[in-house]
PDB file of N, CA, C and O in Angstrom:
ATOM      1  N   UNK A   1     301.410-255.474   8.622  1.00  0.00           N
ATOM      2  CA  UNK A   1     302.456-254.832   9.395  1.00  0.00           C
ATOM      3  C   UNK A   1     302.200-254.975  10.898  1.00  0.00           C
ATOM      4  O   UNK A   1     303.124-254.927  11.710  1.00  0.00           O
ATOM      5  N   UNK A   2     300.251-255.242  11.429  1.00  0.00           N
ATOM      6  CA  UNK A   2     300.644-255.131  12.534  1.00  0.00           C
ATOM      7  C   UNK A   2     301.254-256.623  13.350  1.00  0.00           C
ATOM      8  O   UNK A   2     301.969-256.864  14.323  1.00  0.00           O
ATOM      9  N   UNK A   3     300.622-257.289  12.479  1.00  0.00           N
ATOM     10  CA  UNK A   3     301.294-258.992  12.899  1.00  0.00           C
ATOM     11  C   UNK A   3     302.786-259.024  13.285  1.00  0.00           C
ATOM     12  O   UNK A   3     303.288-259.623  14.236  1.00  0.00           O
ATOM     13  N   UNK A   4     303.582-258.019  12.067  1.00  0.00           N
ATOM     14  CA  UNK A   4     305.070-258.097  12.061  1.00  0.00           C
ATOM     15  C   UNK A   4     305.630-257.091  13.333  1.00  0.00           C
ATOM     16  O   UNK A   4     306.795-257.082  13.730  1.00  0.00           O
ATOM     17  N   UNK A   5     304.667-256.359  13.801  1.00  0.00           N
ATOM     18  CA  UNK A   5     305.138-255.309  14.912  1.00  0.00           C
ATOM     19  C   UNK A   5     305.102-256.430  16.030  1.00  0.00           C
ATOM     20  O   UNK A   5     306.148-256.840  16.533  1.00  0.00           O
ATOM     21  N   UNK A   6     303.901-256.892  16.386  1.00  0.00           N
ATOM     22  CA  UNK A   6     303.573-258.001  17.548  1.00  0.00           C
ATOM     23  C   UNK A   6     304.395-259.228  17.614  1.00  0.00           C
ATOM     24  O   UNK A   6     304.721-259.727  18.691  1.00  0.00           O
ATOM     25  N   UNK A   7     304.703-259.673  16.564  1.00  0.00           N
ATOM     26  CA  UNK A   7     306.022-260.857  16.616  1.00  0.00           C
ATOM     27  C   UNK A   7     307.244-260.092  16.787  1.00  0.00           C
ATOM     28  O   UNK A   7     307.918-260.597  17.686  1.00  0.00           O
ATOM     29  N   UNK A   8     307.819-259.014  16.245  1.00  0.00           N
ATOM     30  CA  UNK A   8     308.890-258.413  16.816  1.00  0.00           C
ATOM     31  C   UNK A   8     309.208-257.842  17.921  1.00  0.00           C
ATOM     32  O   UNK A   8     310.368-257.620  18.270  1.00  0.00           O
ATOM     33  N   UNK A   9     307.715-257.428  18.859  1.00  0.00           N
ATOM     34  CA  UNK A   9     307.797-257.143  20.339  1.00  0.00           C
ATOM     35  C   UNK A   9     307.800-258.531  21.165  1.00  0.00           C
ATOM     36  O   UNK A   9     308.151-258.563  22.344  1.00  0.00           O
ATOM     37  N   UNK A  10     307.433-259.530  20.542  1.00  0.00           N
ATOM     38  CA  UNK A  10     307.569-260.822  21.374  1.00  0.00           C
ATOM     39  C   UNK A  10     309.265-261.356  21.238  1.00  0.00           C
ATOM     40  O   UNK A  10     310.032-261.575  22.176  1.00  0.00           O
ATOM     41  N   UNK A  11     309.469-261.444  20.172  1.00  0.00           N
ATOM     42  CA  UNK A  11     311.135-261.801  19.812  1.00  0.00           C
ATOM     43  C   UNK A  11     311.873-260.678  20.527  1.00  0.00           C
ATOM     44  O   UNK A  11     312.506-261.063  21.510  1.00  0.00           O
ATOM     45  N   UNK A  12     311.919-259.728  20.330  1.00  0.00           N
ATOM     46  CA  UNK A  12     312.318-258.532  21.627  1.00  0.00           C
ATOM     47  C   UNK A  12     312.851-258.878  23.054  1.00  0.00           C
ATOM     48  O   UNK A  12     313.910-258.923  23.681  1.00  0.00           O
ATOM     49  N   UNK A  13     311.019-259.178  23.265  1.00  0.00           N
ATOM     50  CA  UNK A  13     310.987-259.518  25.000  1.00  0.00           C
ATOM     51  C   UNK A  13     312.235-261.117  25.019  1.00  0.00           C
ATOM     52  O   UNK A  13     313.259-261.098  25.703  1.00  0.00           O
ATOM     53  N   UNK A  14     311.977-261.902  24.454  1.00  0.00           N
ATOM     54  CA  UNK A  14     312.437-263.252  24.493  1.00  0.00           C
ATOM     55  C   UNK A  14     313.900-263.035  24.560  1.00  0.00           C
ATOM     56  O   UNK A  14     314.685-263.361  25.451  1.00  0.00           O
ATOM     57  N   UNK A  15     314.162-262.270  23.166  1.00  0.00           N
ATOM     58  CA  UNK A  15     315.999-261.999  23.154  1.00  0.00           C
ATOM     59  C   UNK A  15     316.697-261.781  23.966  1.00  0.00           C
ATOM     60  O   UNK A  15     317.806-262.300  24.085  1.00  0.00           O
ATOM     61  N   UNK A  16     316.001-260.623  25.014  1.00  0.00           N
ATOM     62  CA  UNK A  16     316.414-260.037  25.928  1.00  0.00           C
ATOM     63  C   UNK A  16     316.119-259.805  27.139  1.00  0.00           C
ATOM     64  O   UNK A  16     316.588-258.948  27.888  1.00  0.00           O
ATOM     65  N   UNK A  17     314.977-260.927  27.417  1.00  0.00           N
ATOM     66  CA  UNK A  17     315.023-261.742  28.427  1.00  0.00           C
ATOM     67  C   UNK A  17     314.228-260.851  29.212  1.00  0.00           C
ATOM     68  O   UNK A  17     314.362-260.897  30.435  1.00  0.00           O
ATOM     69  N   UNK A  18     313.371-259.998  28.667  1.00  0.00           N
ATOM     70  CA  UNK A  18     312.447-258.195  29.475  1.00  0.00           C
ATOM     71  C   UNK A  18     311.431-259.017  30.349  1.00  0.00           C
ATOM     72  O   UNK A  18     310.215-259.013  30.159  1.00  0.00           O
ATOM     73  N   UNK A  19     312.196-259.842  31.496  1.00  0.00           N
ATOM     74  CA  UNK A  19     310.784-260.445  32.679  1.00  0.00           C
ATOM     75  C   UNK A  19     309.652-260.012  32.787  1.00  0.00           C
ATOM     76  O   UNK A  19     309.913-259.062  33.525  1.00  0.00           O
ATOM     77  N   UNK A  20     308.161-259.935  32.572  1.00  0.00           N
ATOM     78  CA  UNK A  20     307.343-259.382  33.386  1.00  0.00           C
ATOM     79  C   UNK A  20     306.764-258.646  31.942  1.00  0.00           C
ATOM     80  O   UNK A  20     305.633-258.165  31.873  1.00  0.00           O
ATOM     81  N   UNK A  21     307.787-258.646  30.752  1.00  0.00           N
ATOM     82  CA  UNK A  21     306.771-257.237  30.067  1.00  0.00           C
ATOM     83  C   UNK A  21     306.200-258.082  28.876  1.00  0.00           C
ATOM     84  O   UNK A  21     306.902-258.869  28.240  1.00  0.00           O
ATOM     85  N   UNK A  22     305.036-257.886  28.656  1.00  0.00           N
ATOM     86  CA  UNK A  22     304.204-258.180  27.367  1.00  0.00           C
ATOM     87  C   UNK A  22     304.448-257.565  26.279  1.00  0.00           C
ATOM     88  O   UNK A  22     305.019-256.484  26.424  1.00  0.00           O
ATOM     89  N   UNK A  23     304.224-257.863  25.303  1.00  0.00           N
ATOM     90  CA  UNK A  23     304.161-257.317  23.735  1.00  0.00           C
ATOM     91  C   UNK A  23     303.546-255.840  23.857  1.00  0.00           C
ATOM     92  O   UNK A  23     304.236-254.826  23.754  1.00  0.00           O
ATOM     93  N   UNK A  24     301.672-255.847  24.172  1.00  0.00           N
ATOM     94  CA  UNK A  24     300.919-254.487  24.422  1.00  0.00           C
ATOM     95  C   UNK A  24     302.016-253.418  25.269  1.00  0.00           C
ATOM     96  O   UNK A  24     301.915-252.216  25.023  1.00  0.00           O
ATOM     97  N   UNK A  25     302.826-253.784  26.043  1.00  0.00           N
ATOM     98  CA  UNK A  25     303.749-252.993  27.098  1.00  0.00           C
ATOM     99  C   UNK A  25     304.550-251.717  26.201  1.00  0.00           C
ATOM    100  O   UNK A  25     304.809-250.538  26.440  1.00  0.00           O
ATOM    101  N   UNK A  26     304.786-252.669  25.023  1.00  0.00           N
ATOM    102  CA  UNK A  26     305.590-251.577  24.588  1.00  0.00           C
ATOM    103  C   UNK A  26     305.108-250.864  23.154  1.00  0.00           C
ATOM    104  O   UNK A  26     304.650-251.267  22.085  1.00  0.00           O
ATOM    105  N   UNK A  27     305.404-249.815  23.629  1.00  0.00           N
ATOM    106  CA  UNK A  27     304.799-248.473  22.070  1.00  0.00           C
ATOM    107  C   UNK A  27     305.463-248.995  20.923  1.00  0.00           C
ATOM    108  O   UNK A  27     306.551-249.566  20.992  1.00  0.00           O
ATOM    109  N   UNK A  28     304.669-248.761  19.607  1.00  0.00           N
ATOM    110  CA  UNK A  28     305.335-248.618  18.569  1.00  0.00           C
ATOM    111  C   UNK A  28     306.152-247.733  17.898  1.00  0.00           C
ATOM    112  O   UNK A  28     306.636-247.892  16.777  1.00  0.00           O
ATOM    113  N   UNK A  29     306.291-246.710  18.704  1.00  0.00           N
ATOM    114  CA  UNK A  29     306.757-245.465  18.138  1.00  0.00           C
ATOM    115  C   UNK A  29     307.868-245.180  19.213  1.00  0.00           C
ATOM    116  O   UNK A  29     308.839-244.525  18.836  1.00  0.00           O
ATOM    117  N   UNK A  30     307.807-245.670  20.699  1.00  0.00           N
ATOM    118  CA  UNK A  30     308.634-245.318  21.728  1.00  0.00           C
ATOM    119  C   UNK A  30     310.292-245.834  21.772  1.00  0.00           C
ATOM    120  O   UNK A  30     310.699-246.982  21.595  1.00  0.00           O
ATOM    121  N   UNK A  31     310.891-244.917  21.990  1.00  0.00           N
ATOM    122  CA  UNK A  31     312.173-245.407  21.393  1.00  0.00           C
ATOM    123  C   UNK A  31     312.812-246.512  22.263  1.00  0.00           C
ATOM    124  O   UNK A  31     312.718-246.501  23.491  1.00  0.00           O
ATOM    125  N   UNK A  32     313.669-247.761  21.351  1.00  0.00           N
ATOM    126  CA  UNK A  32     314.088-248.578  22.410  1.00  0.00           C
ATOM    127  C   UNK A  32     315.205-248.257  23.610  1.00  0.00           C
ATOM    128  O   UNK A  32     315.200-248.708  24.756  1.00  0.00           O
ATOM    129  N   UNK A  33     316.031-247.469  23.084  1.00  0.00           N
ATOM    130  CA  UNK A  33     317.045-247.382  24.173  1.00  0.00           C
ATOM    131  C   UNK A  33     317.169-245.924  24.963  1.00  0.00           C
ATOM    132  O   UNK A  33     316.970-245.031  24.139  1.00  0.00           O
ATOM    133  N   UNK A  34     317.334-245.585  25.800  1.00  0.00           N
ATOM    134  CA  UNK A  34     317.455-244.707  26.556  1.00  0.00           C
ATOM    135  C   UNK A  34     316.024-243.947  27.317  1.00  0.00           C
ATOM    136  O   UNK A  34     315.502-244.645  28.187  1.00  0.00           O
ATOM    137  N   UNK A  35     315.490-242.833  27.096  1.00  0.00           N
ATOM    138  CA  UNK A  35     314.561-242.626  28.279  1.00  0.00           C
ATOM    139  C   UNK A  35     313.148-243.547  27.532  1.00  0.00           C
ATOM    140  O   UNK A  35     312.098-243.612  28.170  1.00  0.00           O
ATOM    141  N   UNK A  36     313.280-244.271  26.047  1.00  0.00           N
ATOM    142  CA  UNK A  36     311.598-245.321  26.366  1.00  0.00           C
ATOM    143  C   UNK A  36     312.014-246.914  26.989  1.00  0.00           C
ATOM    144  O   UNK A  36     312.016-247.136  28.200  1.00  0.00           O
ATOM    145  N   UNK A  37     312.358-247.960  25.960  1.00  0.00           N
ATOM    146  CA  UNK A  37     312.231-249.133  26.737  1.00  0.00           C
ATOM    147  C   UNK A  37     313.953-249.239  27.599  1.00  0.00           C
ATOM    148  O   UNK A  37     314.347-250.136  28.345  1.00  0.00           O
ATOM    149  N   UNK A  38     314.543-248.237  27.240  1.00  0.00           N
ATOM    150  CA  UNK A  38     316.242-248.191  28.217  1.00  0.00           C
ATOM    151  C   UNK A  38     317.311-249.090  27.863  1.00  0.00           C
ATOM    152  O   UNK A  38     318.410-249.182  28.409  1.00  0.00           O
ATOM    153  N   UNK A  39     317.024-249.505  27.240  1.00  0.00           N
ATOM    154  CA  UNK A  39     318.094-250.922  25.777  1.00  0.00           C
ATOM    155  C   UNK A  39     319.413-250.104  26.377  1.00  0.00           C
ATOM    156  O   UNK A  39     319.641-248.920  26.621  1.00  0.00           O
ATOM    157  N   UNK A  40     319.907-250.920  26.452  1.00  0.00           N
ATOM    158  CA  UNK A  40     321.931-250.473  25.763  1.00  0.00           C
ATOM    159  C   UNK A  40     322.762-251.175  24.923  1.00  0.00           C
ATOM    160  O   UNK A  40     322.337-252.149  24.301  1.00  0.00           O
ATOM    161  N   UNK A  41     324.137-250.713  24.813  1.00  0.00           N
ATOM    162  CA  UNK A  41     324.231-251.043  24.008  1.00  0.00           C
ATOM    163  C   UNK A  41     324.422-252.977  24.075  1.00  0.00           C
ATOM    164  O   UNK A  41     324.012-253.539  23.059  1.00  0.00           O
ATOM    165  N   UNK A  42     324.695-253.413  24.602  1.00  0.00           N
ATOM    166  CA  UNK A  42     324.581-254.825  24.579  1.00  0.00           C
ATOM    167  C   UNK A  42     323.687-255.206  23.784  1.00  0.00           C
ATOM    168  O   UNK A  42     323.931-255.803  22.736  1.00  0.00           O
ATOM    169  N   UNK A  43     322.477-254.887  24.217  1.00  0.00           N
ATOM    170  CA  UNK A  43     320.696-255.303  23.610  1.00  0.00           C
ATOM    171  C   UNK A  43     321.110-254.779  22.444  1.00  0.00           C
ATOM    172  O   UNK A  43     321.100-255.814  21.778  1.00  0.00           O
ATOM    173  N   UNK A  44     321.434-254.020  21.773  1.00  0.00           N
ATOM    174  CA  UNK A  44     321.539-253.269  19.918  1.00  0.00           C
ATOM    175  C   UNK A  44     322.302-254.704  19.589  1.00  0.00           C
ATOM    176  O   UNK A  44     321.664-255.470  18.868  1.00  0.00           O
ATOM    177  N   UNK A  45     323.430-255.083  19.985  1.00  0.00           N
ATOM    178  CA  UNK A  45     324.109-256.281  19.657  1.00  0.00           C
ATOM    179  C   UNK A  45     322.843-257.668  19.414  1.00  0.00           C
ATOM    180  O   UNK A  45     322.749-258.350  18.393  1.00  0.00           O
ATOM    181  N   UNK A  46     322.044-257.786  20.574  1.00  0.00           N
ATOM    182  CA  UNK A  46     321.648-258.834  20.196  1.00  0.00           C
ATOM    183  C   UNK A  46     320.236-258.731  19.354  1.00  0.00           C
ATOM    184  O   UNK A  46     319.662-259.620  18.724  1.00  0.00           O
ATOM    185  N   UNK A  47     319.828-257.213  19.572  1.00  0.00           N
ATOM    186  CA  UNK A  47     319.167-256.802  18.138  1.00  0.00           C
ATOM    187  C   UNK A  47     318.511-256.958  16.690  1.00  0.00           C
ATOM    188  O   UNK A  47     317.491-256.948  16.000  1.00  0.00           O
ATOM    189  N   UNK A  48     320.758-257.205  16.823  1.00  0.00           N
ATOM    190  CA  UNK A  48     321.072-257.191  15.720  1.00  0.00           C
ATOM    191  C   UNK A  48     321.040-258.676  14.601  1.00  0.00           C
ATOM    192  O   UNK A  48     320.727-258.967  13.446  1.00  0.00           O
ATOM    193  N   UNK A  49     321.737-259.478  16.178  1.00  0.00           N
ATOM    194  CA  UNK A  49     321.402-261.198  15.836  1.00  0.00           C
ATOM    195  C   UNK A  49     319.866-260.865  15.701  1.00  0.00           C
ATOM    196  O   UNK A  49     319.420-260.330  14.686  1.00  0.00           O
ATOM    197  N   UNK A  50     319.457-261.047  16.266  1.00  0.00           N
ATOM    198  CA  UNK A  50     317.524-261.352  16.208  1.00  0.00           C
ATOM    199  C   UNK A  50     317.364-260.847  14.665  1.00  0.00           C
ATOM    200  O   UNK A  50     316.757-261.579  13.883  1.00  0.00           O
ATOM    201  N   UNK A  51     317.778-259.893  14.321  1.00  0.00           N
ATOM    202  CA  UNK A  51     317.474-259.416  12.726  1.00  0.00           C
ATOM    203  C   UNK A  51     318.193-260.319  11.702  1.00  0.00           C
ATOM    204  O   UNK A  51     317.698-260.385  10.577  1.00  0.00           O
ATOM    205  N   UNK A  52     319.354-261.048  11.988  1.00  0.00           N
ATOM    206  CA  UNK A  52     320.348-261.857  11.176  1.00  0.00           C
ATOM    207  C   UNK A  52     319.018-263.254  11.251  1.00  0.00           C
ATOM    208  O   UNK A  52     318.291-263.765  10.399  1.00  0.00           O
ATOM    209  N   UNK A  53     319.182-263.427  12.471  1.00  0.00           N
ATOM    210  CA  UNK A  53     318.406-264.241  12.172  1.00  0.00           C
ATOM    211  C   UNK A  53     317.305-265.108  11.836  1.00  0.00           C
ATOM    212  O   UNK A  53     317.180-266.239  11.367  1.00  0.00           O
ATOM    213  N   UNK A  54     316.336-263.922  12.352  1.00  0.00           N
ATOM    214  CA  UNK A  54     315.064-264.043  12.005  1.00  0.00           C
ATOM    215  C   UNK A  54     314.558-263.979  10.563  1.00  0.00           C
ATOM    216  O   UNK A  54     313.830-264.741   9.927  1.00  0.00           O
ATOM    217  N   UNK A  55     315.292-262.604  10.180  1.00  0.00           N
ATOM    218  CA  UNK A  55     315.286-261.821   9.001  1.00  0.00           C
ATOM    219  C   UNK A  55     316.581-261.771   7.840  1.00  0.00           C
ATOM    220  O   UNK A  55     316.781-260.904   6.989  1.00  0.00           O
ATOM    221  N   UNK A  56     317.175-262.703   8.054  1.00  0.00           N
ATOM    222  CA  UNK A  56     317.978-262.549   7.060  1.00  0.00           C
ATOM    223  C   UNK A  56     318.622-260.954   6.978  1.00  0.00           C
ATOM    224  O   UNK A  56     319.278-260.698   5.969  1.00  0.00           O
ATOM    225  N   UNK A  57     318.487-260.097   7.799  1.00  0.00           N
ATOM    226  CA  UNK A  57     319.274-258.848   7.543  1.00  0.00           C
ATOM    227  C   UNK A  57     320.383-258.830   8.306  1.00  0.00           C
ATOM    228  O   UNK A  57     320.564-259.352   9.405  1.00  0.00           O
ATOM    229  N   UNK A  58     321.256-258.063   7.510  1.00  0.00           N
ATOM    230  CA  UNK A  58     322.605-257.811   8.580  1.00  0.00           C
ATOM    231  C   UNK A  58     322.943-256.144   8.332  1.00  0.00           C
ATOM    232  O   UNK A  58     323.124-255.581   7.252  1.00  0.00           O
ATOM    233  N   UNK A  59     322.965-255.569   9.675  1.00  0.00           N
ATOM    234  CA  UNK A  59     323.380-254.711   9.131  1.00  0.00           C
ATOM    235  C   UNK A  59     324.965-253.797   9.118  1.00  0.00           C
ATOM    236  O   UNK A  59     325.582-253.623  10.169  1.00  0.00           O
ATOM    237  N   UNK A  60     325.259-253.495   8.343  1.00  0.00           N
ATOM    238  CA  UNK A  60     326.821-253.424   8.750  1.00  0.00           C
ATOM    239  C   UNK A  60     327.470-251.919   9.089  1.00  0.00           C
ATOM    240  O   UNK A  60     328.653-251.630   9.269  1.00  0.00           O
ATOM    241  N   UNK A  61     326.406-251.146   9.111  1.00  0.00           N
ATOM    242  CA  UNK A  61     327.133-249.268   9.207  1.00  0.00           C
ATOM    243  C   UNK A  61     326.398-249.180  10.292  1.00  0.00           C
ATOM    244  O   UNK A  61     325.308-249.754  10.277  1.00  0.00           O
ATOM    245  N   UNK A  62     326.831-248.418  11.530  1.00  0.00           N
ATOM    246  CA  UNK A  62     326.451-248.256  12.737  1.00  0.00           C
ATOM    247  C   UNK A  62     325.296-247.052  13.165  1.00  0.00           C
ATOM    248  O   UNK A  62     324.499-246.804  14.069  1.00  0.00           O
ATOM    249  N   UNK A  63     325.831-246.427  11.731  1.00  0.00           N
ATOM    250  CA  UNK A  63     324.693-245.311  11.523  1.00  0.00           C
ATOM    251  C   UNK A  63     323.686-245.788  11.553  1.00  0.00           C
ATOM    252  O   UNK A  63     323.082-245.821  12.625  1.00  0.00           O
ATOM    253  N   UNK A  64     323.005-246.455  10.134  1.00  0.00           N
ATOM    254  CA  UNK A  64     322.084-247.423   9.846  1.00  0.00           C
ATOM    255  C   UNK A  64     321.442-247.821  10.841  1.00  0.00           C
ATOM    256  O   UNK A  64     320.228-247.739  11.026  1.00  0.00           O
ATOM    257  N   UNK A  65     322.547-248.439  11.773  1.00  0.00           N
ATOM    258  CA  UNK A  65     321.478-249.284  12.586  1.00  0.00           C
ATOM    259  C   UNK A  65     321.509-248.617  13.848  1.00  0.00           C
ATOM    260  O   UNK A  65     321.533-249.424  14.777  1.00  0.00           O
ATOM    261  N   UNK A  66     321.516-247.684  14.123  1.00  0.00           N
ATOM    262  CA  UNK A  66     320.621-246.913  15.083  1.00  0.00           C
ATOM    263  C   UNK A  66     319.453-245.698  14.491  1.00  0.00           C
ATOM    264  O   UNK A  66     318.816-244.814  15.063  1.00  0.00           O
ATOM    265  N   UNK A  67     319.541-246.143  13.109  1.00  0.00           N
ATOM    266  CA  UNK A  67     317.957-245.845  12.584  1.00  0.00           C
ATOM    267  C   UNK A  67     316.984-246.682  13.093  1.00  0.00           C
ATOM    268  O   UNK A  67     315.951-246.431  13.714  1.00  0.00           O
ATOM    269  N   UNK A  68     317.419-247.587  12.774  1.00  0.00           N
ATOM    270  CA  UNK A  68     316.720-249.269  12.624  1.00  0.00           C
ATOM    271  C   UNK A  68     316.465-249.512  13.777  1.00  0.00           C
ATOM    272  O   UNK A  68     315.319-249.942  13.903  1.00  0.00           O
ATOM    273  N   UNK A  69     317.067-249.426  14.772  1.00  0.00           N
ATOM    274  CA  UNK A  69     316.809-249.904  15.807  1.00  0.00           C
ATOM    275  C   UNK A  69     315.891-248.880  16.755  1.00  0.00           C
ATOM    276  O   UNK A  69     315.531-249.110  17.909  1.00  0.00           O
ATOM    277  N   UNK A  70     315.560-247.488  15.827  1.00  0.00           N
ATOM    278  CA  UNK A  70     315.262-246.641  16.846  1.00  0.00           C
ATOM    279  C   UNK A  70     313.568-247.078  17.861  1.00  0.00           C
ATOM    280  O   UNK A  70     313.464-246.868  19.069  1.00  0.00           O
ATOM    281  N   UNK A  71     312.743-247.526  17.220  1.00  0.00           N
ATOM    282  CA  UNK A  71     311.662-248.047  17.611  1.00  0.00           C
ATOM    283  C   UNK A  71     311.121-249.628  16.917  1.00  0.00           C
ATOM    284  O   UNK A  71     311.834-250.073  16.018  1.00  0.00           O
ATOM    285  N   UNK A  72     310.146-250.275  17.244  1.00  0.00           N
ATOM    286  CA  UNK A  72     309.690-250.662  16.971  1.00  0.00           C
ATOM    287  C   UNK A  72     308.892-250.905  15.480  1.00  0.00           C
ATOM    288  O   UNK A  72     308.940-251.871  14.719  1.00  0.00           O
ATOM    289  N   UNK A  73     308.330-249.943  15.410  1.00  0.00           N
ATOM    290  CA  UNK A  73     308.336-249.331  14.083  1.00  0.00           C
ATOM    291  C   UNK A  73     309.350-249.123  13.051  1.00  0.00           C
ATOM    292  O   UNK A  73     309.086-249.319  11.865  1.00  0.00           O
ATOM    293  N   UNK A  74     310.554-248.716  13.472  1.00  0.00           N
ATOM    294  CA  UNK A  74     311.655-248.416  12.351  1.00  0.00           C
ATOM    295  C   UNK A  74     312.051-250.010  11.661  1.00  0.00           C
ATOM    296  O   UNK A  74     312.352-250.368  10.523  1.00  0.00           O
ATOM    297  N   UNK A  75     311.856-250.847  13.175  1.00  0.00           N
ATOM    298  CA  UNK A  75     312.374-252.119  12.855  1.00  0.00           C
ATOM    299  C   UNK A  75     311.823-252.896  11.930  1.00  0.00           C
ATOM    300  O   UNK A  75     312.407-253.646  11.147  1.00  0.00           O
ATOM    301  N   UNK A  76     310.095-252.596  12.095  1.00  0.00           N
ATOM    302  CA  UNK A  76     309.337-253.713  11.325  1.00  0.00           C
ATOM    303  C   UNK A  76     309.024-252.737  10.048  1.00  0.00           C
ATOM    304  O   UNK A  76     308.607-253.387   9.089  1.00  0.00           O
ATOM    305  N   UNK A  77     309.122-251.375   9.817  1.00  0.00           N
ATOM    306  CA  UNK A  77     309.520-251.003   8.453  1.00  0.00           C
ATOM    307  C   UNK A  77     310.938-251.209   7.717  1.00  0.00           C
ATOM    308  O   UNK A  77     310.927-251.432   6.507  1.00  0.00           O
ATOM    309  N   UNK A  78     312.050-251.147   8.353  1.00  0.00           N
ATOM    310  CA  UNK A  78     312.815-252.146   7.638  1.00  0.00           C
ATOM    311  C   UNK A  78     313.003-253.292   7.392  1.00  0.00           C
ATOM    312  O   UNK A  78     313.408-253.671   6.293  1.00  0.00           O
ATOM    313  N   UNK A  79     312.772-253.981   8.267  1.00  0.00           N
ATOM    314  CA  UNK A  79     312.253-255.814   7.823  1.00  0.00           C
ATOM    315  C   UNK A  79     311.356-255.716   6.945  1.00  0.00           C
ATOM    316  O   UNK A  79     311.681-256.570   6.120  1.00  0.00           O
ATOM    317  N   UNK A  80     310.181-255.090   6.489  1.00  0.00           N
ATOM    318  CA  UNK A  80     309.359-254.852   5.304  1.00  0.00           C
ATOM    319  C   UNK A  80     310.132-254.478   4.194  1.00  0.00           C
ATOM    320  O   UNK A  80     309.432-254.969   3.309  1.00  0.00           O
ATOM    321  N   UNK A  81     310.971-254.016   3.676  1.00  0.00           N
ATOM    322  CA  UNK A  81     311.966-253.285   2.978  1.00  0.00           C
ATOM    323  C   UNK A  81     312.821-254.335   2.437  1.00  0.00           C
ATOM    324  O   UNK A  81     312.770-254.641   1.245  1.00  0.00           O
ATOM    325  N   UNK A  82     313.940-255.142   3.629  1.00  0.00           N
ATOM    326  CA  UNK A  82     314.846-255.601   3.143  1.00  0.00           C
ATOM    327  C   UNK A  82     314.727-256.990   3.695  1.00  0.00           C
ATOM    328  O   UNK A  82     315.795-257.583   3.547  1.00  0.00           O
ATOM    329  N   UNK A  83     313.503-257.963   4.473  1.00  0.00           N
ATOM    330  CA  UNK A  83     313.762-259.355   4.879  1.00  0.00           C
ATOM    331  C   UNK A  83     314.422-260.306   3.533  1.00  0.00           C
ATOM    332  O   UNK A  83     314.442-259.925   2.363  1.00  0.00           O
ATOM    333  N   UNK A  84     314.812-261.301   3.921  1.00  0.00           N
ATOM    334  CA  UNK A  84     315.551-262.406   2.890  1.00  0.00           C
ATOM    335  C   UNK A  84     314.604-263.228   3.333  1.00  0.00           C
ATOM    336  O   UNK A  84     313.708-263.316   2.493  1.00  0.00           O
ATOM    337  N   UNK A  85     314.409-263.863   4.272  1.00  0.00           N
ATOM    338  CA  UNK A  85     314.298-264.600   4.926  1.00  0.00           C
ATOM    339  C   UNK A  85     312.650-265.223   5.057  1.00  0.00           C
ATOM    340  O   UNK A  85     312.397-266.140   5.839  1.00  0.00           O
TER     341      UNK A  85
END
């Protein structure tokens, strides 16, 4: 799991283009959008690709995926759960 946390903070930074910040930068537990890494909603959008495509997941209820998206952690325990890919 921790391999899958550290490739998902690198695909993160890359997606969304986070200049300057490293993988170690960001918590596993700290939430992505608002007062931890400050995401909006744009970034949940491309998120969401990064999960389509990395992972074969899609997710389609909006609820859902502001579980999923809430940290780092939520992410790479659901990619543990449901990857295809």
């Amino acid at each position: 799991m921790e391999d899958l946390k550290t490739t998902l903070k690198q695909q993160i930074i890359e997606s969304l283009n986070l200049q300057g910040m490293k993988p170690e930068d960001i918590d596993d537990n700290a939430p992505l959008f608002g007062d931890g890494l400050g995401l909006d909603s744009i970034d949940s959008l491309e998120l969401m690709v990064l999960l389509e495509r990395n992972y074969g997941i899609k997710i389609e209820d909006a609820r859902e995926g502001r579980k999923v998206l809430g940290s780092v952690q939520t992410m790479a325990e659901y990619i543990q759960q449901h990857r295809t890919v």
